[in-house]
N, C-alpha and C positions, 0 to 999 in steps of 0.2 A: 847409942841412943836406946832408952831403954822400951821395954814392951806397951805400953801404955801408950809412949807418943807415938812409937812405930805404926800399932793399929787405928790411933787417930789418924795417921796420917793417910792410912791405906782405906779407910774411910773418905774420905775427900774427895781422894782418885779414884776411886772403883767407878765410876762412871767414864776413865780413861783406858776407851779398849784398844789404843795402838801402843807399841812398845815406842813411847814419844824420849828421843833423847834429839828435843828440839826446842827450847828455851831460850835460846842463843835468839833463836827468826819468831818465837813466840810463844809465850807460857801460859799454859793451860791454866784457869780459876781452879779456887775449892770449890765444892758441892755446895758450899754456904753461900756461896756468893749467888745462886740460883733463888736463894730464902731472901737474899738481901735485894736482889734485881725483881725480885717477884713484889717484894713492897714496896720498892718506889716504881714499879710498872704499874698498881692499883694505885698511888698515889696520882700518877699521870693521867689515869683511865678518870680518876674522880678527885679533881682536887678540892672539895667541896668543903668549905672552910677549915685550910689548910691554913695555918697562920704566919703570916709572913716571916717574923722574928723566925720560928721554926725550922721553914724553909732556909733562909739565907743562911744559920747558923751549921748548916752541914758540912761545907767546905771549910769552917773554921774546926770544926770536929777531927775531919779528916788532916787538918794540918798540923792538931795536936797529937796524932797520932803518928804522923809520919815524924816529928819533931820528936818524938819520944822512942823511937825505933832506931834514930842517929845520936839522940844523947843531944840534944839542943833544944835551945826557946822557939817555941812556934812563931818568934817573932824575925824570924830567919828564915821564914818557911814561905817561901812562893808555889800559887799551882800555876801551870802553861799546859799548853793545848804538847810540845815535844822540846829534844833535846835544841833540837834548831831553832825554836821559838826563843829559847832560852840564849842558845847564845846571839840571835837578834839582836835579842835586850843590851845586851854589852856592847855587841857591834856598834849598834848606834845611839847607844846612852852614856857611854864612857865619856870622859872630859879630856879629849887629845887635846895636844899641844903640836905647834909643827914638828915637821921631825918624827915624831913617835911611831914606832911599829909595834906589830904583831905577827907573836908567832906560831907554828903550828907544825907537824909533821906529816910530811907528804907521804901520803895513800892511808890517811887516817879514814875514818867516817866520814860521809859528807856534812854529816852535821856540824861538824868539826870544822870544816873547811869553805862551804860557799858563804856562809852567812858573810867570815870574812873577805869571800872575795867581791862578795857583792856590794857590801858596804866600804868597800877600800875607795870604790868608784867615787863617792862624795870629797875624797882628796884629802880626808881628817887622819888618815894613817895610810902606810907601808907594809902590807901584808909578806911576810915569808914563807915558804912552807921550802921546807929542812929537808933533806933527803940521810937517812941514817946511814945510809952508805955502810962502812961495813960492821955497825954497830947493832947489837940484837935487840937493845931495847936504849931509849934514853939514859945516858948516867948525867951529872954532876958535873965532869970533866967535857963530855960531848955538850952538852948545856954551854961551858966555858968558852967550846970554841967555836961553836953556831949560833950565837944569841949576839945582835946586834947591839951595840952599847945603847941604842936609844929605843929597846925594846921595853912597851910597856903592861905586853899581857902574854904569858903563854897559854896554850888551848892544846889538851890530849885527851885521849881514851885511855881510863883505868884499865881496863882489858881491851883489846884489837879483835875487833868483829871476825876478821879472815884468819886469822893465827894463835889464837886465842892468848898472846903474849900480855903478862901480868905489869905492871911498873910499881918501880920502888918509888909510893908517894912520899914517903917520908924524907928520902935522901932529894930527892928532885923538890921538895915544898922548901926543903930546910934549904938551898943553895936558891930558888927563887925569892923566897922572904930577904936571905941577907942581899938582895940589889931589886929589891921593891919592886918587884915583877906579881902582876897579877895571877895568880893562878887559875887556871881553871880547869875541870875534870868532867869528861861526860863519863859516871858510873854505867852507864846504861844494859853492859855487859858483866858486871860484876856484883853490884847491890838488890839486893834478895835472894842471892846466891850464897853470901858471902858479906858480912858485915863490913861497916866502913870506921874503924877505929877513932877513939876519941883524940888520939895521937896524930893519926893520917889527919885528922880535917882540922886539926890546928893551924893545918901551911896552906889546907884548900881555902880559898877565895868563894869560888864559886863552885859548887857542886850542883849536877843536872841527871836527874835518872828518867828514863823513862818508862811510865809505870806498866806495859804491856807485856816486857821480855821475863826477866828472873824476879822484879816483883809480881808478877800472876795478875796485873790487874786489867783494868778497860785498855783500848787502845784510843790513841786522842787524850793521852792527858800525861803529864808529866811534873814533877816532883822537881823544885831546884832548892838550895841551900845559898843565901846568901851572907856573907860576914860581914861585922860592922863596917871594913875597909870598903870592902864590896858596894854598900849601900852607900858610903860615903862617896864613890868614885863615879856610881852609875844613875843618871835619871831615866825614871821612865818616860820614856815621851806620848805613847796612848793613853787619851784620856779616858776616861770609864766610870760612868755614874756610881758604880756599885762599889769603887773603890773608897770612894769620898765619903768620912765621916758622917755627911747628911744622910747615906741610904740607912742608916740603920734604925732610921725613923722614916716611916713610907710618907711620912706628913709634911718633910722637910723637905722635898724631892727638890724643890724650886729654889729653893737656897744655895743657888750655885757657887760653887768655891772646887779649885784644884789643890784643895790639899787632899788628902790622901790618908788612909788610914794607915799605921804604924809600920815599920820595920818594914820587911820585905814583902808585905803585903800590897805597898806600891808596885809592885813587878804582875799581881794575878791578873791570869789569864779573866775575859769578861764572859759573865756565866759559871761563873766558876762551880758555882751548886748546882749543876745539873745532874738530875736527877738520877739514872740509867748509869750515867759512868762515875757518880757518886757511890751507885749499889754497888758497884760491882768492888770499886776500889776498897768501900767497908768490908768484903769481905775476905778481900786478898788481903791488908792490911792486919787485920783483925789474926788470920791464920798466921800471918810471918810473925806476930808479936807470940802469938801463942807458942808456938817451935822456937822462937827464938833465933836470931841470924847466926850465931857464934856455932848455934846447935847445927843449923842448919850446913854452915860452912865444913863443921868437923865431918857430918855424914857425907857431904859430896865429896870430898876427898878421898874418903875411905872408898867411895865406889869406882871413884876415877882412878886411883891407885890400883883396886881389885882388874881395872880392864886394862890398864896400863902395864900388869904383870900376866897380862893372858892373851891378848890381842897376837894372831898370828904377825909375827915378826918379820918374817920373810917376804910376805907382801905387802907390807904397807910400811913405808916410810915416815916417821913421827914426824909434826913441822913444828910444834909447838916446844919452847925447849923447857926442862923439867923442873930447871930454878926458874921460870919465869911461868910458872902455870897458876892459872884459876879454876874455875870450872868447863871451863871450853879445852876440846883437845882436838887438835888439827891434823890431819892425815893425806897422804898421797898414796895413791895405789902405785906399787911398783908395777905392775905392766895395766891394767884396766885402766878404763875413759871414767872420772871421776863421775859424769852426768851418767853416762849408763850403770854406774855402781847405783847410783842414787834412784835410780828407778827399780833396779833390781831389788834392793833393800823397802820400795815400797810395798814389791810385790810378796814380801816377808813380815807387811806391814810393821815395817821399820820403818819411823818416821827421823830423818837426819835432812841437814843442808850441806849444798855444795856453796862453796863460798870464794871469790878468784883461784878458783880449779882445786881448791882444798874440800875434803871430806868433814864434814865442822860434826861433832858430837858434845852434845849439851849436857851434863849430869848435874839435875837437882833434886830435891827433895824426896820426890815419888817416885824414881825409878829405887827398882830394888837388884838384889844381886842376881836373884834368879833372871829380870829383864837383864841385865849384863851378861849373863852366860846366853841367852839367845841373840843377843849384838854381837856377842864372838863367833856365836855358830854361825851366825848371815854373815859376817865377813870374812869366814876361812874359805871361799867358794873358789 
C-alpha cells in the first residue's frame, strides 16, 4: 500500500482510540461518514423543500454504488433492513414443488438457519442442516454425499463467524450449478474486507452482506445480490407503495398496481431512503470504493500474516486453519478462561470478541503493524 493511501487511511481512524481488532462483532465508519450523517441530520432537522424525486433517488444512488463495488448491474441490487431479512425473501418467495428441500450447515449463523426453520413450518420444503462431521470446511465431494437428491437451495457463510473458516466458492458454486441447486452465500463476514470476485459470483445465486461488520456502514441495513435465476425463482410477497412504478410520480400515488419496479428492486427493503442510514452508508461506501477491496484484502493479509508469525505460540492454540483463512483469526488460550482473557485485553484497551469459547481477532483496513505488536504484547501475559 503505498504512502498516500496509507495516511488517507489513518486519517479516517484517527478518531479510533482503542486498538479495535473487532470488525468481525462491528466496524467502525470513516471520519466522512460523520460530514455525510451531519447532512442528512440537517436535512431531517429541516426538510423544507426538499424535493421528492431528490429524496427518493438516494437509495438508488447507493445501489449503484454498491453494484459497482461487486462488478454488477444495479439491477441486481436489493437493499433489506439484514442477512436474515434476506434470506426470508427466499424462504418464502421461492416456488417449491413437493418434495423439495433445503439445505444448510449446522452451527452456521442464525441468519443462515432459523429463517429456514421457521418457514419449513408452512409444509412447502424439507429443511436439512448438515453436520460436517469430520470435514474442515464444505468441498464438492461432501456436497455429493450430503445433499439430498431433491434438494433445491443451499444456504452458507463465505466466512464462519466463530472460526473464521473461509470456503472455496468457486469449487462449491461450480458443483451446485452442474444439479441446479440455488446458491446462496451470507458475505457478511468476508465483503469489505476482502472483495468478492467476478468469478466467485458467477455460481452465487444470491449474495447477502450485511452492511454494519467489514463494510463499516449503518447497522439496520444490508446489501443483497440477486441473479437473473434468482429473480426468476423468487417472488416478493410484501407489498410496498415505494416499490411500484407509480411512486416515482408523487401524483400517481392512487394508481394502484402490484407491479414493481425492475430487477431486484422488487426484493427492497420499505423506506429504503432513509436518511441517517443512508449518510452513513455513503460514507463507508464511498471510502471502500476509494482503497479499493482488492487493495484492501492484500493489506489485511499482510497484517494478519505479520501476527500469525509473532503471536506467542505456546499459549494460544490457532482454530482457524491457514488454507482456509480470511480476515478473522480464531484462538484458544492454552490454559486461560477465554471471557477472562477478553476482559483483560479490554483493560489494555484491546478491543477483541469471544465467540463459542474462541478468541475472534478481526484485521481490516485501520489497524496497522505497530497496533499488532501491542495485540502481541496483551497476549503474551
Amino acid at each position: 500500500m503505498d504512502a498516500a493511501t496509507r495516511n488517507l487511511i489513518d486519517q479516517e481512524y484517527a478518531h479510533l482510540k482503542t486498538l479495535y481488532f473487532n470488525s468481525a462483532y462491528f466496524g467502525p465508519s470513516p471520519i466522512r461518514a460523520k460530514e455525510t450523517i451531519t447532512k442528512a441530520m440537517n436535512r431531517e432537522l429541516d426538510p423544507s423543500f426538499y424535493a421528492y424525486d431528490d429524496w427518493m433517488s438516494i437509495s438508488e444512488k447507493l445501489r449503484v454504488k454498491f453494484a459497482e463495488l461487486i462488478q454488477v448491474s444495479p439491477d441486481m441490487i436489493t437493499h433489506s433492513t439484514s442477512s436474515s431479512d434476506v434470506i426470508n425473501i427466499i424462504a418464502n418467495g421461492f416456488v417449491f414443488e413437493s418434495g423439495d428441500r433445503v439445505a444448510a450447515i449446522n452451527k452456521d449463523y442464525p441468519s443462515n438457519i432459523l429463517p429456514w426453520m421457521l418457514a419449513q413450518r408452512h409444509g412447502k420444503f424439507t429443511f436439512d442442516m448438515i453436520d460436517l462431521g469430520s470435514e474442515v470446511v464444505p468441498t464438492p465431494e461432501w456436497l455429493e454425499r450430503n445433499l439430498k437428491p431433491q434438494t433445491k437451495i443451499f444456504n452458507m457463510s463465505y466466512v464462519t463467524f466463530d472460526t473464521g473458516k473461509k470456503m472455496d466458492l468457486v469449487s462449491i458454486g461450480k458443483f451446485l450449478k452442474s444439479k441446479d441447486i440455488l446458491f446462496v452465500v451470507d458475505a457478511t463476514q468476508a465483503l469489505g474486507g476482502m472483495e468478492i470476485t467476478t468469478e466467485e459470483l458467477s455460481y452465487i445465486d444470491v449474495l447477502t452482506v450485511s452492511s454494519y461488520k467489514w463494510m463499516l456502514g449503518p447497522y439496520g441495513h444490508a446489501f443483497a445480490y440477486f441473479s437473473q435465476k434468482a429473480q426468476d425463482s423468487i417472488y416478493h410477497l410484501n407489498a410496498n407503495w415505494i416499490l411500484s412504478p407509480n411512486s416515482k410520480q408523487v401524483y400517481n400515488l392512487l394508481d394502484y398496481t402490484t407491479e414493481t419496479l425492475p430487477g431486484a428492486r422488487q426484493y427492497d427493503r420499505g423506506q429504503a431512503a432513509n436518511l441517517l442510514c443512508s449518510g452513513c452508508l455513503e460514507g463507508s461506501l464511498s471510502f471502500l470504493q476509494e482503497i479499493g477491496l482488492s487493495n484492501i484484502r492484500k493489506y489485511n493479509a499482510e497484517i494478519r500474516d505479520y501476527f500469525l508469525a509473532n503471536y506467542p505460540k505456546k499459549k494460544y492454540n490457532l482454530v482457524t486453519p491457514l488454507d482456509h483463512m480470511g480476515n478473522i483469526v480464531c484462538m484458544k488460550s492454552v490454559s486461560g478462561d477465554s471471557i477472562a482473557l477478553e476482559k483483560e485485553f479490554k483493560e489494555r484497551n484491546i478491543d477483541v470478541s469471544v465467540r463459542q469459547g474462541n478468541i475472534r481477532l478481526s484485521f481490516h483496513v485501520f489497524n496497522t503493524k505497530s497496533q499488532v505488536e501491542e495485540l502481541i504484547k496483551g497476549m503474551d501475559i
